[in-house]
C-alpha positions in Angstrom: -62.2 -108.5 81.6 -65.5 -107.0 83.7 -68.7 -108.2 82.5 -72.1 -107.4 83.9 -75.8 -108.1 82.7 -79.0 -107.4 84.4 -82.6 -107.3 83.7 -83.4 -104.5 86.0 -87.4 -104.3 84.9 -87.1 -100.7 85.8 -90.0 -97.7 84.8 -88.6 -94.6 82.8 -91.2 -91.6 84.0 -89.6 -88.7 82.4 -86.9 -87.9 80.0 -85.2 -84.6 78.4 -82.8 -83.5 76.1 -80.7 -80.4 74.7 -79.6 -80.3 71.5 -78.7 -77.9 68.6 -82.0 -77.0 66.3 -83.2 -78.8 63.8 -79.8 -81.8 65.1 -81.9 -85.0 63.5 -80.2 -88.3 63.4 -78.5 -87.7 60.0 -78.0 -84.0 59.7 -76.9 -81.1 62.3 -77.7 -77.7 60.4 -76.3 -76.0 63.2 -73.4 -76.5 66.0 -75.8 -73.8 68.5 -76.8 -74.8 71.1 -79.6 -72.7 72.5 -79.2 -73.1 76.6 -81.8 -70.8 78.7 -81.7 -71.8 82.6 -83.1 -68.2 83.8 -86.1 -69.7 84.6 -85.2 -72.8 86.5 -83.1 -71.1 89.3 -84.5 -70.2 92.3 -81.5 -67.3 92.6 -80.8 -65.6 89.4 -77.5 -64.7 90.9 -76.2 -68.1 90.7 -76.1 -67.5 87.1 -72.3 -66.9 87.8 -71.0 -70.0 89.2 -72.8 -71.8 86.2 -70.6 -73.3 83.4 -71.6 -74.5 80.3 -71.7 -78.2 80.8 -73.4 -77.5 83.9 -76.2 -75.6 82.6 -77.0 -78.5 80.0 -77.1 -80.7 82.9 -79.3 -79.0 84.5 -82.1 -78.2 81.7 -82.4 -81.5 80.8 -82.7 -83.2 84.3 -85.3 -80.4 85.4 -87.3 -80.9 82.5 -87.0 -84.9 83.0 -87.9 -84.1 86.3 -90.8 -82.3 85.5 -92.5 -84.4 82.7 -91.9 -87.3 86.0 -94.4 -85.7 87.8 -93.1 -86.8 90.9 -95.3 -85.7 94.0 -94.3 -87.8 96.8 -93.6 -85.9 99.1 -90.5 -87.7 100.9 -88.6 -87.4 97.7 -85.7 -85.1 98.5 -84.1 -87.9 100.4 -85.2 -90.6 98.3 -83.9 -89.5 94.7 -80.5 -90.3 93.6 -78.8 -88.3 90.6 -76.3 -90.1 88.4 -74.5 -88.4 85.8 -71.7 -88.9 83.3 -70.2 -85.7 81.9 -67.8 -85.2 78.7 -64.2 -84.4 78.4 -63.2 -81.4 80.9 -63.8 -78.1 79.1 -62.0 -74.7 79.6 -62.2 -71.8 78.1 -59.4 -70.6 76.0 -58.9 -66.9 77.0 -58.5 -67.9 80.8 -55.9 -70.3 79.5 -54.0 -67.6 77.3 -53.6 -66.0 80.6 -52.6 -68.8 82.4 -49.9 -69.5 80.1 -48.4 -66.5 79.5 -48.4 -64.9 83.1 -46.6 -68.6 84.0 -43.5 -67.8 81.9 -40.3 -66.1 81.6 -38.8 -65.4 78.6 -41.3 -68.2 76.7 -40.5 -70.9 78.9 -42.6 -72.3 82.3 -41.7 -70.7 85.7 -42.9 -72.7 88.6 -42.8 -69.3 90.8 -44.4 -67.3 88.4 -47.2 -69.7 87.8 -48.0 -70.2 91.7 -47.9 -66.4 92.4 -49.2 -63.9 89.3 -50.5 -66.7 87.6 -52.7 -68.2 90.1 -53.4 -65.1 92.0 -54.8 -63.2 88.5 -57.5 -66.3 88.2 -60.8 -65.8 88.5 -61.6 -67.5 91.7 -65.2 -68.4 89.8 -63.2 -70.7 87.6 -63.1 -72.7 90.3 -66.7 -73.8 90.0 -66.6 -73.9 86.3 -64.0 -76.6 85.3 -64.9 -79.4 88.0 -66.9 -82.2 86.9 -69.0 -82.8 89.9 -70.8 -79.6 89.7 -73.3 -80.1 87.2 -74.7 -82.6 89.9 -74.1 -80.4 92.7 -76.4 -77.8 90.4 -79.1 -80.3 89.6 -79.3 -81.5 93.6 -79.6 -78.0 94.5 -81.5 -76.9 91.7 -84.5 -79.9 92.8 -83.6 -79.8 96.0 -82.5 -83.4 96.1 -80.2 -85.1 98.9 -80.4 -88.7 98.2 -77.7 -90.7 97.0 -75.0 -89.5 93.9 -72.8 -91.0 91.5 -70.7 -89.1 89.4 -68.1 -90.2 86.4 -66.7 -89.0 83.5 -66.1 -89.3 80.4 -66.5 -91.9 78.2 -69.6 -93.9 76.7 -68.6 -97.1 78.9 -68.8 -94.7 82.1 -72.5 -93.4 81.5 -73.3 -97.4 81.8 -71.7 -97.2 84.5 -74.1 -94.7 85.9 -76.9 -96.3 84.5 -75.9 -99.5 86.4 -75.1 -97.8 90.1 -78.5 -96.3 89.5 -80.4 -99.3 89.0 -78.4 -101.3 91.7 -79.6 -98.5 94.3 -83.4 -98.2 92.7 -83.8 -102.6 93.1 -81.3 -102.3 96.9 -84.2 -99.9 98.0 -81.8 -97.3 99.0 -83.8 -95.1 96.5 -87.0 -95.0 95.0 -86.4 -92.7 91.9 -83.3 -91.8 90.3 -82.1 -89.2 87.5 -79.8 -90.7 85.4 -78.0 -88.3 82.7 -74.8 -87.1 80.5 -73.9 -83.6 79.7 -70.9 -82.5 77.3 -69.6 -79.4 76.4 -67.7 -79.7 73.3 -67.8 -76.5 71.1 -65.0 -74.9 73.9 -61.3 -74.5 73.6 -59.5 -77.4 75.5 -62.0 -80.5 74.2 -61.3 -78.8 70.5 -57.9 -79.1 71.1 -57.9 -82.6 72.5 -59.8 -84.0 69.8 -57.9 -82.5 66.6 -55.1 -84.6 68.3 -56.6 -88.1 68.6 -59.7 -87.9 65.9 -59.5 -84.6 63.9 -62.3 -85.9 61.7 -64.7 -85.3 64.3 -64.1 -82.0 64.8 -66.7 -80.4 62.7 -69.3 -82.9 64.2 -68.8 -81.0 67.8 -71.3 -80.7 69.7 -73.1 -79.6 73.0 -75.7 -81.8 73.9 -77.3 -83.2 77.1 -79.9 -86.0 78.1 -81.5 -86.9 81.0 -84.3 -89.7 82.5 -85.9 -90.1 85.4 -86.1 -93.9 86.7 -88.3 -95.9 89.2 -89.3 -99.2 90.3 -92.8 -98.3 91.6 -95.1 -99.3 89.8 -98.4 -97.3 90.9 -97.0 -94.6 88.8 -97.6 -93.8 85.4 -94.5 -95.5 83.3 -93.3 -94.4 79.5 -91.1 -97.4 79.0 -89.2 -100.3 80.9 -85.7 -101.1 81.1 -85.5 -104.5 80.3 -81.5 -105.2 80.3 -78.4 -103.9 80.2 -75.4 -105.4 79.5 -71.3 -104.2 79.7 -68.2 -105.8 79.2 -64.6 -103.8 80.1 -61.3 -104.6 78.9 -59.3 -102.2 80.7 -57.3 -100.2 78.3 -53.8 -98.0 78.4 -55.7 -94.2 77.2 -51.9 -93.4 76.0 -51.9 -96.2 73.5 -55.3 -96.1 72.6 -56.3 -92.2 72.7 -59.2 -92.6 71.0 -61.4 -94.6 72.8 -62.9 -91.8 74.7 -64.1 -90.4 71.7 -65.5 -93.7 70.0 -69.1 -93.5 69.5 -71.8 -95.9 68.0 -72.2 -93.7 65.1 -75.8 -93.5 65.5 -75.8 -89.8 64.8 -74.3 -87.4 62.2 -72.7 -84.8 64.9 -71.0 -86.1 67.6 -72.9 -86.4 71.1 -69.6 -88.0 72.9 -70.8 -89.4 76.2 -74.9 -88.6 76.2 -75.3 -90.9 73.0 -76.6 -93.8 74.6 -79.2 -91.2 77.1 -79.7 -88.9 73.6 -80.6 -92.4 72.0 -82.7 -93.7 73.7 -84.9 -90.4 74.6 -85.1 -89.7 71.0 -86.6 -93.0 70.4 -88.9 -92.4 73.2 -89.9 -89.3 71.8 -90.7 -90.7 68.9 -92.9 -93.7 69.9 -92.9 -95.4 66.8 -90.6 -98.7 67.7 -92.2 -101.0 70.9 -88.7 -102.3 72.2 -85.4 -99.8 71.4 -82.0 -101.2 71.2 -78.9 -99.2 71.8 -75.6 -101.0 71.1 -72.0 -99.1 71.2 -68.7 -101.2 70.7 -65.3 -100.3 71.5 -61.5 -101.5 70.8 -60.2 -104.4 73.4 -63.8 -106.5 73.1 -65.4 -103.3 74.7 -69.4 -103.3 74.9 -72.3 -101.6 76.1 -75.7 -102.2 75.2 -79.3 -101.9 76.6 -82.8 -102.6 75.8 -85.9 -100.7 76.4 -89.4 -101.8 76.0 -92.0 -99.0 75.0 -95.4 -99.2 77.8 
C-alpha cells in the first residue's frame, strides 16, 4: 500500500463549475447540462475539434481562471494545468458505423475493419475521444505552457492531480496551477459501461465539471487555504473489482464521478457558510482520499 499526507498551506484564488440547473446537493431536476464556450475561444472555428468533455473543461478552468485574477505578466510559463477526466466517452452513432462496416456476415473482419471501417471515420474523431485534449484546449485556450499533468478516471486519480500540483507549486517549478476534473457521462459508451458494473447509477448521470486555481504567493488575494491532504492506494485488479471507478462519497444525489472531490469543495466555497471544509471519499481494499480546506 501507497500512502501520502501533506500540509501543503496552499491559497485557492479562483474556482468554477458546470453543472445541470437547479443540480443541489440532494436533488438533480434535470440531467442538462447547459455548455456555451462561443465566447471563450479566440477562433470560433475550433468549435469542431471540441468534444464534450472537453468543452466542460474548458468553461470551468476559464472561469476559475478569471475570478483568479491573475496579472503577472510572466504567467504563461509559470502556470501548470492538472486535470483528471471521467470514463472515455464516444458517441454511439460513430460506433454503429464502426461496427457494422467491420463485419461480414455479423461477425468481426480484421480487413474490413482496417480498410472501409477506418477509412469511413471522421478523421475529427480523432480529437474527440483522447483524454489529454481537454488540457491541450485549456493551455491553448489561456495561453498557458507551464508544466501539465493529466490522468484519468477515478476519484483516487484527481488526488493524484491535486498532489503533483501542489508538489510543483511548493518545488517552485510553478507559481499558480489549475487543478480540475471534467466527465462526460450522459454519452453512449460510459452508459453502457456503467449499466454493466452499477446499473443503479444510471439515472444519476451526469455532466459536470470543476475547476480551481492554486498558489503559494501570498501578496495575492486568497479565498481559502489548503491545509492537508491525505491518500492511501491499495492497488486493485479493475476485472475483479469493476466498480471502483465508479465509487463515489455519495455526497451528492446525481452522480459527478471523478469531479466530486473539485465539485465539493467549490460548492462549499461558494457557499461560505462553514470556516474549514472537509471532503472525505473511501473505497474497497482500505482505499482513501481526503482533504481539508480552511475558508480565509
Amino acid at each position: 500500500m501507497s500512502a501520502s499526507k501533506i500540509d501543503p498551506q496552499i491559497n485557492i484564488l479562483g474556482f468554477s463549475q458546470v453543472i445541470p440547473e437547479g443540480m443541489t446537493w440532494t436533488d438533480c431536476p434535470t440531467r442538462d447540462t447547459k455548455i456555451d464556450f462561443g465566447t471563450i475561444l479566440k477562433d470560433r472555428k475550433a468549435s469542431k475539434f471540441f468534444s464534450k468533455q472537453d468543452s466542460l473543461a474548458l468553461i470551468a478552468s476559464h472561469n476559475a481562471w478569471s475570478m483568479a485574477k491573475i496579472e503577472d505578466p510572466e504567467y504563461h510559463d509559470r502556470t501548470g494545468i492538472y486535470l483528471c477526466v471521467g470514463i472515455l466517452p464516444f458517441e454511439d452513432k460513430p460506433l454503429q458505423k464502426i461496427a457494422q462496416l467491420s463485419q461480414v456476415d455479423g461477425v468481426l473482419n480484421m480487413q474490413r475493419s482496417s480498410t472501409e471501417s477506418f477509412n469511413a471515420m471522421n478523421p475529427l474523431l480523432t480529437f474527440k475521444c483522447l483524454p489529454n485534449m481537454p488540457l491541450y484546449h485549456v493551455s491553448a485556450s489561456l495561453g498557458i505552457t507551464g508544466r501539465y499533468f493529466m490522468t484519468y478516471p477515478g476519484i483516487p486519480e484527481w488526488f493524484s492531480a491535486l498532489e503533483r500540483a501542489v508538489f510543483d507549486l511548493q518545488s517552485g517549478l510553478v507559481d499558480y496551477a489549475i487543478v480540475g476534473a471534467a466527465a462526460d457521462q450522459n454519452n453512449y459508451l460510459v452508459q453502457h459501461h456503467v449499466r454493466r458494473i452499477r446499473p443503479d447509477l444510471l439515472d444519476k448521470l451526469v455532466d459536470v465539471s470543476a475547476s480551481m486555481v492554486l498558489t503559494t504567493k501570498t501578496n495575492l488575494k486568497a479565498i481559502a487555504k489548503i491545509k492537508k491532504v491525505e491518500t492511501k492506494y491499495q492497488a486493485f485488479n479493475p476485472l475483479e473489482n469493476k466498480s471502483m471507478l465508479v465509487q463515489s462519497s455519495g455526497q451528492f444525489f446525481a452522480h459527478a464521478g471523478v469531479v466530486e472531490p473539485s465539485l465539493y469543495l467549490n460548492l462549499k466555497l461558494q457557499e461560505n457558510r462553514d470556516k474549514e471544509i472537509n471532503y472525505r471519499w473511501t473505497g474497497s481494499n482500505s482505499n482513501s482520499c481526503s482533504m481539508t480546506v480552511e475558508m480565509l
